[in-house]
N, C-alpha and C positions, 0 to 999 in steps of 0.2 A: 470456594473462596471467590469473590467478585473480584473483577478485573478493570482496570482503568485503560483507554488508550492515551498513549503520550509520543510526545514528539519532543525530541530534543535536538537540540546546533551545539554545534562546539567549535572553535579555529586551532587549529595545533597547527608549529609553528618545526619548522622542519629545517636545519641548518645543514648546508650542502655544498661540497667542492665545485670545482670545473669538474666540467660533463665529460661525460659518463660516471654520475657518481649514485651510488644505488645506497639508501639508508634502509633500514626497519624499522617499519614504525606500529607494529603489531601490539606490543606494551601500550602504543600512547591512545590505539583505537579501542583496546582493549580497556583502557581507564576511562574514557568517554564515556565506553557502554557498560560500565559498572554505576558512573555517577550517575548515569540514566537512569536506572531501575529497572530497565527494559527486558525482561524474560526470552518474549517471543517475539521476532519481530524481523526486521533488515537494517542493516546497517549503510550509509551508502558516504564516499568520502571522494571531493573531487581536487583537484590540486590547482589553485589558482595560477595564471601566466598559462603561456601556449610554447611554450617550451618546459615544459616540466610534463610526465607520467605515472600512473600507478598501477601496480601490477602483480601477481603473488609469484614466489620462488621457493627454491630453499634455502634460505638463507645460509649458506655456506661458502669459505670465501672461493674457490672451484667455480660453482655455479655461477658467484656474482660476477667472480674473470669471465666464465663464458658469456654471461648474458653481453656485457661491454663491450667485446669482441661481436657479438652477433648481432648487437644495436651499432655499432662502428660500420657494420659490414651491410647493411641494410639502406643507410642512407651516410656515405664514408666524409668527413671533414675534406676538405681541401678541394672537391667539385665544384664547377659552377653551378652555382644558385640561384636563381632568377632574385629570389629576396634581398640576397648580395649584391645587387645590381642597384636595385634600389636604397637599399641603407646601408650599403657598407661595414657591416657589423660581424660579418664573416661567421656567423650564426644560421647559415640557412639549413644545415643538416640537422640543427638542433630541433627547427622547427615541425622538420618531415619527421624525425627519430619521433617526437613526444605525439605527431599525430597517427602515425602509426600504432603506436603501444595504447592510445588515450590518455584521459586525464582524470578518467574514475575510473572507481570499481563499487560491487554493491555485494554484501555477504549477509547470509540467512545468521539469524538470532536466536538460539534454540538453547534451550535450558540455561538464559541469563550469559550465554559464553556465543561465541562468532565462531560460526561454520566453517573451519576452517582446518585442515588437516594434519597429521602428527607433524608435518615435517613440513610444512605450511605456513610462510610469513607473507604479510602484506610489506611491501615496499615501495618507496616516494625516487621516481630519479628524475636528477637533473640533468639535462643535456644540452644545458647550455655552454659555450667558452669561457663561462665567469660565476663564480660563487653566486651561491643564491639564499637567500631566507624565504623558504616557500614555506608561504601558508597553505594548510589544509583542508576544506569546510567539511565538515561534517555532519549530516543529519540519523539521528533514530528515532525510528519509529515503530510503536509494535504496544504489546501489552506487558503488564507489571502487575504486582499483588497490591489491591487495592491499600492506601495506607486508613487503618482502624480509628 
């Protein structure tokens, strides 16, 4: 069967507490790369803002207490922040937390479905002091069955 290469974008749009708040958003990458057609390929999603991360777990709610607790304990609210100094916004752990963790992730594309393990969710956190609408960019790219 002949094979097309394609590339596709998508923005998903990710609604989120005060920080430390960890969503799933495995379903919504998982529908991107279905609308794609995409077989074989990578999948890569970055989270707009510099206070926001993406990252996989297992999505259970245990692990997501521990993960907030061990992002709390890595760079802790309430330190001085040199960024605090300059904007007053009382966010500067938010900023260290989301460059630590990053702001992408990138997962293999094999048989039309995301590399991704039985117990295996991709997750969007905010770690900001205040609600967030984080958008998500999204690109795929890889091969598909040619269409007849």
């Amino acid at each position: 069967m002949a094979q097309d290469i394609r590339m596709v974008t998508a923005t998903i749009s990710v609604q989120m507490a005060q920080g430390p708040d960890i969503v799933d958003i495995t379903r919504k990458l998982r529908d991107v790369l279905g609308d794609a057609g995409i077989t074989e390929g990578d999948l890569s999603a970055t989270t707009v803002g510099s206070t926001g991360s993406l990252t996989t777990i297992e999505f259970e709610p245990g692990v997501v207490e521990d993960l907030k607790a061990a992002v709390n304990r890595m760079a802790p609210p309430g330190l001085a922040y040199a960024h605090e100094q300059a904007w007053q916004d009382g966010n500067g752990h938010s900023h260290v937390q989301a460059a630590l963790i990053g702001p992408s992730i990138s997962l293999p594309v094999r048989n039309g479905a995301l590399g991704l393990g039985t117990w295996q969710q991709v997750v969007a956190i905010n770690h900001d002091n205040r609600p967030r609408n984080r958008p998500v960019e999204v690109t795929v790219i890889g091969v598909g069955a040619a269409s007849e």
